[in-house]
C-alpha positions in Angstrom: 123.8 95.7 93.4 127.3 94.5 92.9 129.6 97.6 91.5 129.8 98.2 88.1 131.0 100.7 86.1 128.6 102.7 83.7 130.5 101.5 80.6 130.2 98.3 81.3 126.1 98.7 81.9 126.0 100.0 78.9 127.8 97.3 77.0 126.0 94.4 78.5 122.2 96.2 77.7 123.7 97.4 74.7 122.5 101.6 74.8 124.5 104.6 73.8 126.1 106.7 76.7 124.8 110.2 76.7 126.1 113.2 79.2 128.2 110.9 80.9 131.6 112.5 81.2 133.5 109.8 82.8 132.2 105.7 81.9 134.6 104.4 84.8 131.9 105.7 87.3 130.9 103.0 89.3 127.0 102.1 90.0 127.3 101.2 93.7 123.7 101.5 94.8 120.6 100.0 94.4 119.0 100.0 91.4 115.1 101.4 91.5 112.2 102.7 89.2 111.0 105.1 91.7 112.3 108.5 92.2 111.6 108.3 95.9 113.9 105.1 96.2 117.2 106.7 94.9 120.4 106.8 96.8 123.9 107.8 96.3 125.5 105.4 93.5 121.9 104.4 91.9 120.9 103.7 88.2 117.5 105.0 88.3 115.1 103.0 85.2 113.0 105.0 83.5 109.9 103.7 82.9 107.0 105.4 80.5 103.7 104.9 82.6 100.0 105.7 81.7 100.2 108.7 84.2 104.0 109.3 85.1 107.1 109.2 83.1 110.3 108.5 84.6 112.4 110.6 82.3 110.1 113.7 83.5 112.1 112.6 87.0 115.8 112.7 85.7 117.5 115.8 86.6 116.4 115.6 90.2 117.3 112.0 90.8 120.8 112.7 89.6 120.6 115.9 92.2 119.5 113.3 94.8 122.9 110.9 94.2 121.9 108.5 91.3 124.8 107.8 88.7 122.9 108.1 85.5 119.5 107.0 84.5 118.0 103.8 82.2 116.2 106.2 79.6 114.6 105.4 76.2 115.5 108.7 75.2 118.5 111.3 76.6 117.4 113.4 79.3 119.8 116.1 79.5 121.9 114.4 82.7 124.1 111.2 82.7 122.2 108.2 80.8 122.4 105.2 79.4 119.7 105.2 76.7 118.1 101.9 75.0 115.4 100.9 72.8 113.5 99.0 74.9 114.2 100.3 78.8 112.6 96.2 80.3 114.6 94.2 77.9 117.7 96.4 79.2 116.8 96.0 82.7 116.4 92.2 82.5 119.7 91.7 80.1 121.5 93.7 83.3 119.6 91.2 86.0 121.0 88.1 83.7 124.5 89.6 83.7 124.6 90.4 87.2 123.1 87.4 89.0 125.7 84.8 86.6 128.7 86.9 88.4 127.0 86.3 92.0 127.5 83.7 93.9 124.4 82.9 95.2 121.9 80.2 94.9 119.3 81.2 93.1 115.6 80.1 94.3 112.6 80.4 92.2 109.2 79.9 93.5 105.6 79.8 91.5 101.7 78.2 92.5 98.3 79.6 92.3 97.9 80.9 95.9 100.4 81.3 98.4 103.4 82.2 96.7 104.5 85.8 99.1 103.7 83.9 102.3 105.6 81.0 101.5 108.0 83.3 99.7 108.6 85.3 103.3 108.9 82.2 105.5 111.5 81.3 102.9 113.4 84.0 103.7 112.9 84.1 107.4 114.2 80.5 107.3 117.3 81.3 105.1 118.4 84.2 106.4 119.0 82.1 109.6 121.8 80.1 107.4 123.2 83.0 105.7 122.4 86.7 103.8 119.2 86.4 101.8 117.9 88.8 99.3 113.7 87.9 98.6 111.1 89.3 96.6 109.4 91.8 98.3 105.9 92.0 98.6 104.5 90.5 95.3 107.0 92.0 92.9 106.9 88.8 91.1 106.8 90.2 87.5 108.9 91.0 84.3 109.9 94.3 86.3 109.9 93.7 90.3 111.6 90.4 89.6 115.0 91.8 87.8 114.6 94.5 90.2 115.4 92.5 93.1 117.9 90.5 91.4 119.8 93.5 91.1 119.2 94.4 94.7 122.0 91.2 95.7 125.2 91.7 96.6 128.8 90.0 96.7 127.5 89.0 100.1 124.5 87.2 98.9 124.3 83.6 99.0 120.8 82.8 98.5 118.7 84.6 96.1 114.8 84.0 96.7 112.4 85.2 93.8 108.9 84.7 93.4 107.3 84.3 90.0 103.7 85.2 88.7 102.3 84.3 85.4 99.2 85.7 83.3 99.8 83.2 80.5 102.0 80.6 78.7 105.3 81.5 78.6 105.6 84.2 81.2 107.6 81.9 84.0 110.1 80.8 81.1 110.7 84.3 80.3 111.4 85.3 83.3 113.7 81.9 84.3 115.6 83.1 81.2 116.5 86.2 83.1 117.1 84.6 86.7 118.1 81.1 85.8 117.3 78.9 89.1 119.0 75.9 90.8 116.3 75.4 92.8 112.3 75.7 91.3 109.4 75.3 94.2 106.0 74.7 92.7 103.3 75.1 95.7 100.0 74.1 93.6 97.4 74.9 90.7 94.6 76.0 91.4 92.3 78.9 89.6 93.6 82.2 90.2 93.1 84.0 86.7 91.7 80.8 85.3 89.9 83.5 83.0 93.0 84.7 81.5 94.6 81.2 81.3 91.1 79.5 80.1 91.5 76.5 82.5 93.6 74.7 85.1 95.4 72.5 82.6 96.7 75.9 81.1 97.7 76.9 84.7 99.7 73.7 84.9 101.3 74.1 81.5 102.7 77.2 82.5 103.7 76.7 86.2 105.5 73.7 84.7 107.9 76.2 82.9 110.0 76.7 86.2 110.9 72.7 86.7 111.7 73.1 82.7 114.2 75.1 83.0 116.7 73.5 86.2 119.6 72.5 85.1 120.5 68.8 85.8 122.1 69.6 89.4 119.6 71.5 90.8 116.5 70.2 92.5 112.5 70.7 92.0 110.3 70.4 94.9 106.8 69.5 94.0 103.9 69.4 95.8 103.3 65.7 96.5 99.2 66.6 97.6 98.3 68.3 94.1 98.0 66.0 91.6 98.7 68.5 88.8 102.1 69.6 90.6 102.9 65.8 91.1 103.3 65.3 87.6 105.3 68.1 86.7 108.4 65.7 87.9 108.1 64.1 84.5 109.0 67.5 83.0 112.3 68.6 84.4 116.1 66.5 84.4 116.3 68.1 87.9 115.9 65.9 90.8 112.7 65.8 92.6 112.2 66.6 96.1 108.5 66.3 97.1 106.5 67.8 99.7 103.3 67.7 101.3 101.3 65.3 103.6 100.9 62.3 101.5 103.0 59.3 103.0 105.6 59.2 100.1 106.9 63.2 100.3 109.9 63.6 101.5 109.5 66.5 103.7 105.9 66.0 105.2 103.6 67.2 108.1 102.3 64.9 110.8 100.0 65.4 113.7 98.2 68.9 112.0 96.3 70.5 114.6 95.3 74.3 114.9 96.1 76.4 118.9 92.9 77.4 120.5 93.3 81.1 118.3 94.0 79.3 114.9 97.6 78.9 114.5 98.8 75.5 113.0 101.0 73.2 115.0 102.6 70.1 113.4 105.4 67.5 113.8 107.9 68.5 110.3 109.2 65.1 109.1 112.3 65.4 106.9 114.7 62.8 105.5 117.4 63.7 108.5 114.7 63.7 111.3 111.6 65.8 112.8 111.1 68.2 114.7 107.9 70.4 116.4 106.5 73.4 114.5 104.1 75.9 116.0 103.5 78.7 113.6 102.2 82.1 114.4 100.4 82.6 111.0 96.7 82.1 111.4 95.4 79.0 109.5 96.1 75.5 108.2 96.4 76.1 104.5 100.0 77.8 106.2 101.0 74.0 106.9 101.6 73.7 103.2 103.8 76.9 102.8 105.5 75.8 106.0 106.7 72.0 104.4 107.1 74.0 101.2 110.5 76.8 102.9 111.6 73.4 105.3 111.7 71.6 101.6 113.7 73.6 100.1 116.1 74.6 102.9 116.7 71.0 103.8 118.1 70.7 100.8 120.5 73.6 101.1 121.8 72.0 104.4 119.7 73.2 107.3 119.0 70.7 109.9 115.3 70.0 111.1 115.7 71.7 114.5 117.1 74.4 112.2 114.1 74.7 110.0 111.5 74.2 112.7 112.7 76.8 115.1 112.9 79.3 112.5 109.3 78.3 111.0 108.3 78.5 114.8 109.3 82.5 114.9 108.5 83.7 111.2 106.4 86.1 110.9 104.2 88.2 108.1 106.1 90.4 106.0 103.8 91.6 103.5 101.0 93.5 104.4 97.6 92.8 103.9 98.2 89.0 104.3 96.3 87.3 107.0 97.0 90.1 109.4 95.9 90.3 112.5 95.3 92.9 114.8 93.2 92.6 118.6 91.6 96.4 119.2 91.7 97.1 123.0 88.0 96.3 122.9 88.5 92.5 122.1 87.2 92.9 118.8 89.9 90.8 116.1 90.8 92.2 112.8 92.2 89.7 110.2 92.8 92.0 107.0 93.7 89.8 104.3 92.7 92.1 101.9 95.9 91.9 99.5 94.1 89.4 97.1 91.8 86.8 96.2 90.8 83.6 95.1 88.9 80.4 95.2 91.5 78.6 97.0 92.4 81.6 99.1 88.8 82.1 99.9 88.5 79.3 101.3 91.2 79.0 103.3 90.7 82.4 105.1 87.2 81.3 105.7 88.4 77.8 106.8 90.6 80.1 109.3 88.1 82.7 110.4 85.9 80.2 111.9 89.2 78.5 114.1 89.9 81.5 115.5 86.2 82.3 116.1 85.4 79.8 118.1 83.1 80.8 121.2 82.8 84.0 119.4 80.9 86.0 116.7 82.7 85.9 113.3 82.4 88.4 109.9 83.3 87.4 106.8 83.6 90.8 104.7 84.4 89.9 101.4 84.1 91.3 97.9 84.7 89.9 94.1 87.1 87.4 92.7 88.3 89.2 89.5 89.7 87.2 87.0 87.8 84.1 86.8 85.6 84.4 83.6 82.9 81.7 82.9 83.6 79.9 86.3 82.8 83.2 88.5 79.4 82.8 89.2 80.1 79.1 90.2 83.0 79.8 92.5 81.2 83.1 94.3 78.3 80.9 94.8 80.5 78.6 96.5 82.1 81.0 98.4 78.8 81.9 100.0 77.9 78.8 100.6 80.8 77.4 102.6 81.0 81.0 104.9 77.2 79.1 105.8 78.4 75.8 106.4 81.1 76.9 108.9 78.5 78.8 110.8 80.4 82.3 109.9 77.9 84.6 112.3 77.7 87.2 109.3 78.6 87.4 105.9 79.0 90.8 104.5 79.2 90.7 100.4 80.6 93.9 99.5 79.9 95.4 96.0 78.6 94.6 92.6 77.6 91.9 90.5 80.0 89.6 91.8 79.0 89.8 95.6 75.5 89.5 95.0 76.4 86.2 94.2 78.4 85.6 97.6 75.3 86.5 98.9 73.2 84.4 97.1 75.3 81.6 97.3 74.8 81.7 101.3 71.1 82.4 100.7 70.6 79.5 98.9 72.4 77.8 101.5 70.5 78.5 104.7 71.1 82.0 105.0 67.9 83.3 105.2 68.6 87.4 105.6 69.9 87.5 108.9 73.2 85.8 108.7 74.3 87.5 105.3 73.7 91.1 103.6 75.2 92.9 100.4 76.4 96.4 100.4 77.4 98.4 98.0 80.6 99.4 98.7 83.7 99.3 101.5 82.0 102.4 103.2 78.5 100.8 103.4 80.4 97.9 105.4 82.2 100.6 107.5 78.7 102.0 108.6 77.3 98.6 108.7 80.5 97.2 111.5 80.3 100.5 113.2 77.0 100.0 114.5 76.8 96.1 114.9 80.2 94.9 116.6 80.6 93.6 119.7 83.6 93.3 121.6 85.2 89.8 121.3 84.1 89.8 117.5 86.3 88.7 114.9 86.1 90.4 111.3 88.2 88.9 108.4 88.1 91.4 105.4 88.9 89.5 101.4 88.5 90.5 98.2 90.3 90.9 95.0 92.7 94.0 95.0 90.6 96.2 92.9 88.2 96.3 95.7 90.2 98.1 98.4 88.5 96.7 101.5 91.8 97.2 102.9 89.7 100.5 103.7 87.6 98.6 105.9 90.2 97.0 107.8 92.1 100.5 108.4 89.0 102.0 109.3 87.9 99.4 111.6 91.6 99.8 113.5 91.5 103.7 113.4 87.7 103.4 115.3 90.1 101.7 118.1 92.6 104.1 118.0 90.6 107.0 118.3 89.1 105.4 121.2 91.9 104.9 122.9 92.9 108.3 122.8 90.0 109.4 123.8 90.3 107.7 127.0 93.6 108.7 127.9 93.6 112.1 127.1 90.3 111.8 129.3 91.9 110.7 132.5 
């Protein structure tokens, strides 16, 4: 965070000081929520949790080097104390990122917001220092967080934005006001809390809302929905995509023989190759989406396209993929799911499978409401019609109806099987994979079959050990 003194915090969150015996002290570190985060100069926040409170934590982050602690209540050690602890850490982002001088870059879309939020940054950083949203801290908490985690050296600020309802995206462009808004698409992740995709669109709309004149919103030219967001902003309107009209658009898509996306990137100052080494095409789209928006912060094509060329994943769980010495391929995208992102992984799993035997491990959707049964049936049905070798549907209602789905559609019991739970699939791989298989693992977080990717991946490493220690 840029340096600032403790009296001054306190003023611009307006709290009362308490055990402090010097206000000139400066907060020079970063500024974090976890105990295990702190370093010398922090502001630790103290957040009340169902299962942890941060003021039980206090006295030993100020014994580990933080300044004074964000408290709701005193705490016996240097603290700045507040009604509201969130409102005080989002007044403190707004303060801080109007003295930086950075541009700020918000992003927001149904799927696909971290990986095109980390090739983003992989581009940027190439121009000059970059501070991003890490992971999917994309909320009323991780976003301030990493506001405050820029420094005087900062010039572009990259922060992802989530949504569970109306109003959400505005709230948090209040606190991080952009000059640049990217909206990738709407599509139906938590179309249960939102109650439709017009609701989606209202409040992904919120971002292009609230650019000021000189800034710029790049819109998705392929999603109708997103299209039409231009008539809601004063900002200018970049568009992206592979329609012939966008402005910065892919040509010539193609996926490598092991399902990476290759494409010639078309932008209003030329075009220029791109090989990516993310796995699938739905990638194209977050691709055009980062050379968008840092065309327009002055990046040349050969610029853009060589970076997009060696960007990698930064956040786990995302399309990851591992070889075991075996042969046998490990995609975990196990971070998260939807529709769209269902899709899309499958759509991947069977380019990278081709010539080989392919599993499709996936659990439940959460959050779709009265369009769950629909969508899981669909699921099902399409891991079938790209001739997925097996699907395994792991856990409850909801994967029953992955399985039915590809039941329904050809599957006649030997090409599909529901399990009970992540373990049940553990036993299930153990015993029926083959080297050269390739196993993508998806579901909704809640499901953690993350485990069956680890597990799958330790199997391989025990193994190897074995061998060696053999010799």
């Amino acid at each position: 965070m840029i340096a600032l003194s403790l009296a001054e915090i306190a003023t611009v969150v307006g709290g009362q000081t308490y055990d402090i015996p010097d206000p000139a002290i400066m907060v020079t570190g970063p500024v974090v929520r976890d105990s295990r985060e702190v370093a010398p100069g922090s502001l630790f926040v103290a957040f009340v949790g169902e299962r942890v409170d941060g003021h039980d934590y206090a006295a030993d982050v100020v014994a580990a080097g933080a300044v004074a602690v964000l408290a709701s209540r005193p705490v016996g050690v240097p603290a700045i104390v507040v009604d509201d602890v969130q409102a005080a850490l989002g007044a403190l982002a707004r303060h801080v990122v109007k003295r930086l001088g950075a541009t700020l870059v918000a992003l927001t879309g149904s799927v696909g917001k971290t990986s095109s939020k980390d090739l983003l940054a992989q581009v940027l950083r190439r121009k000059a220092p970059t501070v991003f949203t890490p992971g999917s801290l994309n909320n009323e908490i991780g976003l301030p967080l990493t506001a405050l985690s820029a420094t005087d050296e900062t010039r572009f600020l990259v922060l992802e934005m989530g949504a569970r309802g109306i109003g959400h995206i505005r709230y948090l462009a209040e606190l991080t006001p952009p000059k640049i808004g990217l909206v990738l698409n709407v599509g139906t992740a938590h179309i249960g809390e939102f109650g439709g995709r017009e609701q989606i669109a209202i409040a992904k709309g919120e971002l292009v809302e609230a650019l000021p004149e000189d800034g710029a919103a790049v819109l998705n030219a392929d999603d109708p929905l997103v299209r039409a967001m231009a008539s809601r902003t004063k900002a200018r309107v970049i568009l992206f995509g592979e329609a012939d009209d966008a402005d910065v658009r892919a040509e010539n898509v193609r996926l490598t023989g092991n399902g990476q996306p290759s494409f010639t990137l078309h932008t209003p100052s030329g075009c220029s190759d791109v090989t990516l080494r993310l796995y699938g095409e739905h990638h194209v789209s977050n691709a055009l989406a980062a050379a968008a928006v840092a065309h327009e912060l002055g990046m040349s094509v050969e610029e853009i396209a060589l970076a997009l060329s060696e960007a990698g994943t930064l956040s786990r769980w995302r399309m990851e993929v591992t070889e075991r010495p075996d042969g046998v391929t490990v995609v975990n995208d196990a971070y998260n799911a939807n529709p769209e992102s269902m899709r899309a992984a499958l759509r991947a799993l069977a380019a990278m499978g081709k010539g080989r035997r392919t599993w499709a491990v996936l659990g439940h959707m959460a959050e779709l409401g009265d369009e769950g049964l629909a969508e899981h049936d669909a699921v099902g049905r399409l891991a079938v019609r790209l001739n997925v070798s097996k699907l395994v549907a792991v856990g409850g209602r909801e994967a029953s109806w992955l399985q039915l789905g590809a039941y329904n559609e050809g599957s006649w019991g030997e090409e599909s099987v529901h399990v009970s739970d992540a373990q049940a699939a553990i036993d299930l791989l153990r015993s029926e994979l083959r080297p050269g298989d390739v196993v993508l693992v998806k579901a909704s977080r809640s499901v953690g079959l993350e485990k069956v990717a680890t597990a799958l991946l330790d199997d391989a490493a025990g193994s190897s050990e074995g061998q060696v220690s053999g010799r």
